[in-house]
C-alpha positions as CSV (number, residue, x, y, z in Angstrom):
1,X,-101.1,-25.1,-47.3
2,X,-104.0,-22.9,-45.7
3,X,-106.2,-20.6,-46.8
4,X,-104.3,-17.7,-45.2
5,X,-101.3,-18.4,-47.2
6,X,-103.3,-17.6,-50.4
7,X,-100.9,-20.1,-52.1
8,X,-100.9,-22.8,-54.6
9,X,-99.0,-25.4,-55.4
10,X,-98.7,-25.4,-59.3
11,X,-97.0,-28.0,-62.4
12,X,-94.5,-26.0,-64.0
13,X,-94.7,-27.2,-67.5
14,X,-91.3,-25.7,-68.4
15,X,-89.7,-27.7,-66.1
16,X,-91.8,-30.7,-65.2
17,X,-94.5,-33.1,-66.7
18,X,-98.1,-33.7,-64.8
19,X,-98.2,-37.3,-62.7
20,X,-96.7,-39.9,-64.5
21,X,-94.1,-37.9,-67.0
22,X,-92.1,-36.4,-63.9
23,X,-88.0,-35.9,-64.0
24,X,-85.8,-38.1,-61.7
25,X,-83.5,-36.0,-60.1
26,X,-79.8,-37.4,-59.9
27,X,-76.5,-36.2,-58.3
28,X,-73.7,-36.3,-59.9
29,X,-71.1,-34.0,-57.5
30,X,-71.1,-32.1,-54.8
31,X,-69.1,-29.3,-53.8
32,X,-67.1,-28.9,-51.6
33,X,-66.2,-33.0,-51.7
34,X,-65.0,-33.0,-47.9
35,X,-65.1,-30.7,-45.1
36,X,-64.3,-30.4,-41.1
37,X,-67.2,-31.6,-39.5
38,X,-67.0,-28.8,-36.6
39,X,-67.7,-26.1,-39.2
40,X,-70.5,-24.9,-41.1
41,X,-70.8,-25.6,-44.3
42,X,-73.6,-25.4,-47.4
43,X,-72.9,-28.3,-50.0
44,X,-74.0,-27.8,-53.7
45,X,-75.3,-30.4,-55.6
46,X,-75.1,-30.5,-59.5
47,X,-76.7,-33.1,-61.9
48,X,-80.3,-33.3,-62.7
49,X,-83.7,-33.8,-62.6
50,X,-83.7,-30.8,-59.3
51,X,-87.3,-29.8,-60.0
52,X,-89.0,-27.4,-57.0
53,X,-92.5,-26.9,-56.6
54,X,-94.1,-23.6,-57.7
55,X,-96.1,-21.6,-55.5
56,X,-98.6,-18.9,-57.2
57,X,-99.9,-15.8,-55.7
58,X,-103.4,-14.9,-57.4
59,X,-103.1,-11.3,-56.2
60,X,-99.9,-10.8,-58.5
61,X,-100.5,-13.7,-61.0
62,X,-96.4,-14.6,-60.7
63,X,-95.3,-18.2,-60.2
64,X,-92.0,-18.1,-57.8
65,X,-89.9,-21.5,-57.3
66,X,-89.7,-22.9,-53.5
67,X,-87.5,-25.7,-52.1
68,X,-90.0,-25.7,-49.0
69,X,-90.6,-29.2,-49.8
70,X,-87.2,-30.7,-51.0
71,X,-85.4,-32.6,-48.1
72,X,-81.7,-34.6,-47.8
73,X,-79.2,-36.0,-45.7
74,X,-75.6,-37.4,-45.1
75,X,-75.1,-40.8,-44.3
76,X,-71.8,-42.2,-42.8
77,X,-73.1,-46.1,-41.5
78,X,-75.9,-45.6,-39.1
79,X,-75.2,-42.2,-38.5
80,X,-76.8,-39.0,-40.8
81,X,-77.2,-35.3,-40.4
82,X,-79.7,-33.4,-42.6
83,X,-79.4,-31.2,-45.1
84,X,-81.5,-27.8,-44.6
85,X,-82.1,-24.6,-45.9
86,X,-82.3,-25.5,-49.6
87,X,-81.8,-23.3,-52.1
88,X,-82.6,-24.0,-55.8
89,X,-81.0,-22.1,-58.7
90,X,-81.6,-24.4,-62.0
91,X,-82.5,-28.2,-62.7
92,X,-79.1,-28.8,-62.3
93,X,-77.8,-27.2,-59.1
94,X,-79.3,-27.0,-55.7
95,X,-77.4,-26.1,-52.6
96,X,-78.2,-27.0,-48.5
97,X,-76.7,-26.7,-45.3
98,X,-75.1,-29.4,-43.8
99,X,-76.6,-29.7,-40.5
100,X,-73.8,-31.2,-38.4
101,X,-75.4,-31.7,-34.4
102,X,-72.7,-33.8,-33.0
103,X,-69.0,-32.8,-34.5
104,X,-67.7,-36.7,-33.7
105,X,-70.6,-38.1,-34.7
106,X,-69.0,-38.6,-38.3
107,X,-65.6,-40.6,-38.2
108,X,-63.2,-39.4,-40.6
109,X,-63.7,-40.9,-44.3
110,X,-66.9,-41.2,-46.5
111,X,-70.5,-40.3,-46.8
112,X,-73.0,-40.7,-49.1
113,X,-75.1,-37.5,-50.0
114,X,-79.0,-38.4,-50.5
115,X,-81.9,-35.8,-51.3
116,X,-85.4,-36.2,-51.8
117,X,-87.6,-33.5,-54.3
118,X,-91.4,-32.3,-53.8
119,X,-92.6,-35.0,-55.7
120,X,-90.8,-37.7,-53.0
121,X,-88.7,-38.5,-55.9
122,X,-84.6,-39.7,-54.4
123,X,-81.3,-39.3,-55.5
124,X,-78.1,-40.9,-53.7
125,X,-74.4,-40.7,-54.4
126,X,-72.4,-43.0,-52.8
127,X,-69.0,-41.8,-51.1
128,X,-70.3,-38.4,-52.7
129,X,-69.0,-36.6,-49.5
130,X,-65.9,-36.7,-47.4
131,X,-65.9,-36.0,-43.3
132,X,-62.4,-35.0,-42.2
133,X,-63.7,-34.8,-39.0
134,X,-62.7,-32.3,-36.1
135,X,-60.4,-29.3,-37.5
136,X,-57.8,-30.1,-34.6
137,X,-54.5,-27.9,-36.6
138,X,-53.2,-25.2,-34.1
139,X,-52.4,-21.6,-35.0
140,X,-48.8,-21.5,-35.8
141,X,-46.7,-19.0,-33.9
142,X,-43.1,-16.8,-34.2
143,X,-42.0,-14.7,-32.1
144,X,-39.4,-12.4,-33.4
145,X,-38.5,-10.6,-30.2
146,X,-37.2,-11.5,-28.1
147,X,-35.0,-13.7,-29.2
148,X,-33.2,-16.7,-27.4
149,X,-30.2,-15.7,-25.9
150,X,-31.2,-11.6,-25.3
151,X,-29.8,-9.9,-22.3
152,X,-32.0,-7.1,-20.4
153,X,-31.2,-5.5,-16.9
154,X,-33.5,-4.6,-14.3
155,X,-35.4,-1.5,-15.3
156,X,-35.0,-2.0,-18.9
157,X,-38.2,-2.5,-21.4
158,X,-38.5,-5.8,-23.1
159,X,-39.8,-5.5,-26.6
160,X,-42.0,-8.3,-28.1
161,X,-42.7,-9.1,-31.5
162,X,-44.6,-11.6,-32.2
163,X,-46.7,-13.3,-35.5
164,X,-49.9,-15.6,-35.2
165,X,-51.4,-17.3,-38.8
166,X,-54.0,-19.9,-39.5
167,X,-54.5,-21.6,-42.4
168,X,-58.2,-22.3,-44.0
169,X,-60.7,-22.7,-42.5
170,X,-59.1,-21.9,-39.6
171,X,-59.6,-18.4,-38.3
172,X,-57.5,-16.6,-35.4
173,X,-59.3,-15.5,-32.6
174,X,-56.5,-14.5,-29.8
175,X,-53.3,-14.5,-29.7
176,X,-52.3,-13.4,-25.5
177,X,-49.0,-13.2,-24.1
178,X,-47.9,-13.1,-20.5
179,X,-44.9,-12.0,-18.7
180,X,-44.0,-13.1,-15.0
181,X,-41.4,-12.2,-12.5
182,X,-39.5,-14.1,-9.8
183,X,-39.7,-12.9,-6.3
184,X,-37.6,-9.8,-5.3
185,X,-35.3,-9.8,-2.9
186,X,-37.3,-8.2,-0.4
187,X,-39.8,-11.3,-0.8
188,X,-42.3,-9.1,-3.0
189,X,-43.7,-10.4,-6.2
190,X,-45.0,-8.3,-9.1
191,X,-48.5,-9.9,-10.5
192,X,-48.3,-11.7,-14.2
193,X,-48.9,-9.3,-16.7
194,X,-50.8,-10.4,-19.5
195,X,-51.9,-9.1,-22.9
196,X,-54.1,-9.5,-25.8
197,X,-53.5,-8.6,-29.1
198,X,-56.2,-6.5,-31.1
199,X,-57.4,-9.0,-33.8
200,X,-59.5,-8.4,-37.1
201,X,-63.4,-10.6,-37.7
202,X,-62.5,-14.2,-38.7
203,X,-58.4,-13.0,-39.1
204,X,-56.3,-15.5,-40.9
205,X,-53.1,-13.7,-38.9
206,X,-52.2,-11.8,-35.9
207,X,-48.9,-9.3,-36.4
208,X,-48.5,-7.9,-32.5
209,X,-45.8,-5.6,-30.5
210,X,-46.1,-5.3,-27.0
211,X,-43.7,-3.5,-24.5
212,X,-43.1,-4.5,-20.9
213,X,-40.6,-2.8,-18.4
214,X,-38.6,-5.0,-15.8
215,X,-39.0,-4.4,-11.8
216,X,-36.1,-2.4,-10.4
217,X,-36.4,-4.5,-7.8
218,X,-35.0,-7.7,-9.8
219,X,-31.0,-8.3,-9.7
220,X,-29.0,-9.7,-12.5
221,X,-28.7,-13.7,-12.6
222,X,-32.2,-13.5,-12.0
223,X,-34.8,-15.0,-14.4
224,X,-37.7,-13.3,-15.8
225,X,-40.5,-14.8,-18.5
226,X,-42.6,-14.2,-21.6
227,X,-45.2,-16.8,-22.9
228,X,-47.3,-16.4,-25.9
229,X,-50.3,-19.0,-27.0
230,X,-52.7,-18.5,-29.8
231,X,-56.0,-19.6,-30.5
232,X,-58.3,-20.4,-33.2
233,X,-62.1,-19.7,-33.3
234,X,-63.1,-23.6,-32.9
235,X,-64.9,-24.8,-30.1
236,X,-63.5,-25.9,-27.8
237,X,-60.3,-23.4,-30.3
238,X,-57.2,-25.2,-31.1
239,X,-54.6,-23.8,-28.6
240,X,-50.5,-23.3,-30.6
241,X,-48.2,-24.5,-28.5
242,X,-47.2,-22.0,-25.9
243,X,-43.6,-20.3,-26.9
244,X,-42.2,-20.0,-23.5
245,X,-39.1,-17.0,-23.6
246,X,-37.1,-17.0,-20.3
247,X,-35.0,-14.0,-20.0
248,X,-31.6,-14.0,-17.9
249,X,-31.0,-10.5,-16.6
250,X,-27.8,-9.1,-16.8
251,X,-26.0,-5.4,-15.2
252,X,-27.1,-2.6,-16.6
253,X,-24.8,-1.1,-19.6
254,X,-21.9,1.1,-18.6
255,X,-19.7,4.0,-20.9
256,X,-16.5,3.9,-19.6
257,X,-14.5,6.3,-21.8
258,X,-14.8,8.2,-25.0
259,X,-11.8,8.9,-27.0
260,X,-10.8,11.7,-27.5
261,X,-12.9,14.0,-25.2
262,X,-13.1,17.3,-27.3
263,X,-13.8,18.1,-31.0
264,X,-15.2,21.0,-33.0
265,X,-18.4,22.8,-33.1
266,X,-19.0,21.6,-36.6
267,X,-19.0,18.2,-35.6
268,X,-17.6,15.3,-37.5
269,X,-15.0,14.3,-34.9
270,X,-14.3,10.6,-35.2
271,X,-14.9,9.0,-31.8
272,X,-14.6,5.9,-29.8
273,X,-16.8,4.9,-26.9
274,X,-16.3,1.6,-24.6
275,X,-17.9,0.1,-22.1
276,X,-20.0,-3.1,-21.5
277,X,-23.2,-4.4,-22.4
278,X,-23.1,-1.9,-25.7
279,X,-25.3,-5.0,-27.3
280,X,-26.7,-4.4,-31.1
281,X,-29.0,-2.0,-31.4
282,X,-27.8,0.7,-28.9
283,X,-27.4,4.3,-29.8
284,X,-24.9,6.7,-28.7
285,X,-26.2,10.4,-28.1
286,X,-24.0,13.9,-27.6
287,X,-26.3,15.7,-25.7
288,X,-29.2,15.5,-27.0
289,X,-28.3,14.5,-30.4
290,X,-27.4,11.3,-31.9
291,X,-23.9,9.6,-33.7
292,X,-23.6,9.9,-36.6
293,X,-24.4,7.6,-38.4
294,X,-27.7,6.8,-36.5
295,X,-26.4,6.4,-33.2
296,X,-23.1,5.0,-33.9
297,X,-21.9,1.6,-35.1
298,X,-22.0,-1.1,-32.7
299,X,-18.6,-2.9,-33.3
300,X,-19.0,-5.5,-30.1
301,X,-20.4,-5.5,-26.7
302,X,-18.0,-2.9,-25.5
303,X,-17.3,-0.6,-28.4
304,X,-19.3,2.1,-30.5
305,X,-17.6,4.6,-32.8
306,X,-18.9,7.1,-34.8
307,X,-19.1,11.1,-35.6
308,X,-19.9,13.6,-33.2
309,X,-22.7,15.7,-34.7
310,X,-22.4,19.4,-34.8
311,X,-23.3,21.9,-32.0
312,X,-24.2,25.5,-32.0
313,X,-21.5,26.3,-29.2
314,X,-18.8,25.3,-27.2
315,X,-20.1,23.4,-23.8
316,X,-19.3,20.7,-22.8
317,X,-22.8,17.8,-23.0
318,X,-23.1,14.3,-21.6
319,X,-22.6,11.4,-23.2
320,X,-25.1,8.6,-22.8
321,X,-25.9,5.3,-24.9
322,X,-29.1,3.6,-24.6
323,X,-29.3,0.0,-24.8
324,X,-31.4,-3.2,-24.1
325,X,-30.2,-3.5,-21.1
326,X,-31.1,0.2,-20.4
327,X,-29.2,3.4,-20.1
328,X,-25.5,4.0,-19.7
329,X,-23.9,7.6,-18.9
330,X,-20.4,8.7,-18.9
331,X,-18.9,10.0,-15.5
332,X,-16.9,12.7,-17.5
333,X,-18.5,15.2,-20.5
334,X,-17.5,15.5,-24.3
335,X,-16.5,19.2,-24.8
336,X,-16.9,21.2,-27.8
337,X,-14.7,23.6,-28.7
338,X,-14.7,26.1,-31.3
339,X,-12.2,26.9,-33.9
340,X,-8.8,28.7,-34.4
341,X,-10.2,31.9,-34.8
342,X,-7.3,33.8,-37.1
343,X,-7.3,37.7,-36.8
344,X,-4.1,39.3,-38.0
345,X,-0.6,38.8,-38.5
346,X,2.7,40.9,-37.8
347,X,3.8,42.0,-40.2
348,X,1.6,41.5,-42.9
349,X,4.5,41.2,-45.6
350,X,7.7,40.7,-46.2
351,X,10.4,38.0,-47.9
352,X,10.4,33.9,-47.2
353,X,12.4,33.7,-43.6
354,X,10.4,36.6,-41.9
355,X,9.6,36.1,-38.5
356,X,6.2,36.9,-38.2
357,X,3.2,37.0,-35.0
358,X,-0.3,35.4,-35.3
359,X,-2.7,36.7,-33.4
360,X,-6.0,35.2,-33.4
361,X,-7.9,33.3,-30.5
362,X,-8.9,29.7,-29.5
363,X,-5.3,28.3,-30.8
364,X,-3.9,25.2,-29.1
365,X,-0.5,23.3,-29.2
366,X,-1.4,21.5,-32.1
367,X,-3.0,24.5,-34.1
368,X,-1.2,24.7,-37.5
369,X,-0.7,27.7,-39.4
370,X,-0.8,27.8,-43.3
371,X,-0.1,30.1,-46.2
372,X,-0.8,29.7,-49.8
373,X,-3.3,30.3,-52.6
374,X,-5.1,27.6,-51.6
375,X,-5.3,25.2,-47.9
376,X,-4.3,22.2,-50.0
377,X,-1.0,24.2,-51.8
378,X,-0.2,26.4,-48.9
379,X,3.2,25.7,-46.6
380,X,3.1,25.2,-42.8
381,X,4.7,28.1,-40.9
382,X,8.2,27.3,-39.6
383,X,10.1,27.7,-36.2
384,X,6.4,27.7,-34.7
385,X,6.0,28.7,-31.1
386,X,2.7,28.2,-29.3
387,X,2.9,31.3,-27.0
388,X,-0.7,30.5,-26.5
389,X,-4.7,30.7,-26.8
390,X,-4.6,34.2,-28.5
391,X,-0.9,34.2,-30.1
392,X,1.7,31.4,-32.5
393,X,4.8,33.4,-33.7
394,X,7.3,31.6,-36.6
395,X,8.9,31.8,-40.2
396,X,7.4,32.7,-43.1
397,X,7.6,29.4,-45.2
398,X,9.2,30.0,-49.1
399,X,6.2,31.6,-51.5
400,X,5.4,35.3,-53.7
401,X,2.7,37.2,-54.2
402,X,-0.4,37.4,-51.6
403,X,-1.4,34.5,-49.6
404,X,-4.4,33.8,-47.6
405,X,-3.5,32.6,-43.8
406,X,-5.0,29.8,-42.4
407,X,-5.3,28.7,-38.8
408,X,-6.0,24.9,-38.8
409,X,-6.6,22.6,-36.5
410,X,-7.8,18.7,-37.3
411,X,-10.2,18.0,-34.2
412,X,-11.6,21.3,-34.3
413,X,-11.8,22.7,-37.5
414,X,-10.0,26.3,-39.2
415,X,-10.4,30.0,-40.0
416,X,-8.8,32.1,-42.6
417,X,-7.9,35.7,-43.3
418,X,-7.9,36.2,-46.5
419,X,-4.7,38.0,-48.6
420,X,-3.3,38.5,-45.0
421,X,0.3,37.9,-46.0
422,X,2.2,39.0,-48.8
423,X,5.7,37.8,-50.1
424,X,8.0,40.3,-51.0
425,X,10.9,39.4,-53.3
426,X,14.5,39.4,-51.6
């Protein structure tokens, strides 16, 4: 020690004789028992006799512990790797690096842990220490979509889903994916795109989504692909097996009718749309709105159904369903039509058996026309004639007193006029 230093070594009588009375330090564990050799670690030692020296600063008076002088090793045969950077915390514990050089330099199985105090005092456990060697376990890897088996179309976006995890002590550093493309049939070739997933420091798992669209260029039969790989942070990292995903393309989806073609304003119409490559997960839209419920239920491959959803007037809006394999548009539109709009009838009274005239607008051939206290009492008109949009003419059904008339049609939804009828007693 120099001058400079202004330090002394001291005897600390609490903790440790003068020459000749001094502890003899002994280990009796060490903690962790094994570790991967290719990884830092810092061993404690517990048991006895871990006396430091004592430095002591005359400008503040205060003795302060130091493991400057303690040394130690780990010994597998002929081989050894120091332990460094001591650090003491009570006669009983100590704790040191493990200062591994050469990762294969330790074969897998045990080592004994030796360490020497300030006073050159030595304590060895045998087999106190296990080397397991390289940490050579891969990343494990799922990939959730897509899935074997999944049809796209040229054009269509390819949705990935994917789920990197390590266990301990492993840590994640990448997980990358990359799609490539055949040739097109013009003889170009679109460059690999590849991808990295955004990672957290020393991340035990990776949860990605990605998104790549398919070259127009590509024709169905055609096979495009999507390989992930993740890595640990080991040098060199332990690499997953790659997950290879090759994707057969298919036509793009098609509508080919909707049944029926027309249904009210307030929505609600029960509908049927077919076509092919309606796969699972597609969605059916009326205009701008989607089937009810959420897009529509996918029955099979060529069939959706569902309930139109209401519209504030009558036009007629496309149908399209959007689905893996892209998007799919009916050649004809779904028109929506407003209600039997009831205004008066002719005349407004009168016994069971009168003809009467409805006039009213927006009635078809299959407009029904009630009367009754209530639409689930009241009695159908009889002897109808559709004369047309703005006119039905028939026989007042049996009843008495005032009815309310109801103009009903089941696609497109009703009207009434209240009190407009009343029966008259023979």
């Amino acid at each position: 020690m120099t001058p400079a230093r202004a330090v002394f070594v001291a005897c600390a009588a609490a903790l440790v004789g003068c020459a000749g009375n001094e502890p003899q330090p002994r280990i009796d564990a060490v903690d962790p028992a094994q570790a991967y050799t290719d990884r830092d670690v810092r061993l404690t030692l517990t048991g006895t006799g871990f006396v430091p020296s004592f430095r002591l600063d005359p400008a503040s008076g205060e003795r302060v512990a130091t493991t400057e002088d303690f040394s130690g090793r780990v010994s597998q045969g002929s081989h050894s790797a120091p332990l460094t950077d001591f650090g003491w915390a009570s006669p009983t514990q100590i704790s040191a690096d493990l200062d591994i050089q050469d990762p294969d330099e330790f074969a897998v199985g045990p080592c004994d842990v030796e360490i020497t105090d300030p006073r050159g005092h030595s304590a060895t456990l045998a087999n106190g220490f296990s080397s397991l060697g390289r940490y050579t376990f891969a990343p494990n890897l799922t990939v959730t979509s897509p899935a074997a088996g999944d049809l796209y179309a040229p054009e269509s976006t390819i949705h990935g889903e994917v789920t990197a995890t390590d266990g301990p002590p492993g840590h994640l550093a990448a997980l990358r994916w990359t799609y490539t493309e055949p040739p097109s049939e013009d003889g170009s070739q679109r460059d690999p795109v590849t991808g990295t997933c955004p990672s957290g420091l020393r991340s035990d798992r990776i949860y990605c989504t990605f998104d790549v669209t398919i070259s127009p260029g590509l024709q169905p039969g055609m096979t495009v692909n999507l390989s992930i790989v993740a890595l640990d942070d080991n040098a060199p990292p332990n690499q997953s097996s790659p997950v290879g995903v090759p994707i057969n393309l298919s036509h793009s989806p098609t509508v080919s009718s909707v049944t029926p073609q027309s249904g009210g304003v307030a929505g609600g119409t029960n509908v049927v749309i077919r076509g092919s490559g309606l796969l699972a997960g597609s969605r059916a839209y009326f205009g701008d709105d989607l089937l009810i419920p959420d897009g529509g239920v996918v029955v099979d491959n060529q069939t959706i159904t569902g309930y139109t959803p209401a519209h504030s007037s009558a036009v007629a809006v496309p149908v399209t369903v959007q689905s893996r394999l892209g998007l799919a548009t009916w050649a004809r539109k779904f028109q929506y039509q407003l209600p039997p709009q009831i205004q008066s009838i002719a005349p407004p009274s009168g016994p069971p058996g009168t003809p009467v005239k409805v006039y009213g607008a927006n009635f078809t051939n299959t407009t029904i026309i009630y009367l009754g206290k209530t639409l689930a009492s009241a009695a159908g008109l009889a002897k109808v004639v559709w004369i047309g949009a703005g006119e039905i003419d028939g026989v007042v059904p049996p009843g008495n007193g005032q009815a309310t008339v109801w103009a009903f049609d089941a696609a497109n939804g009703w009207t009434s006029l209240p009190y407009g009828f009343t029966w008259i007693a023979p």
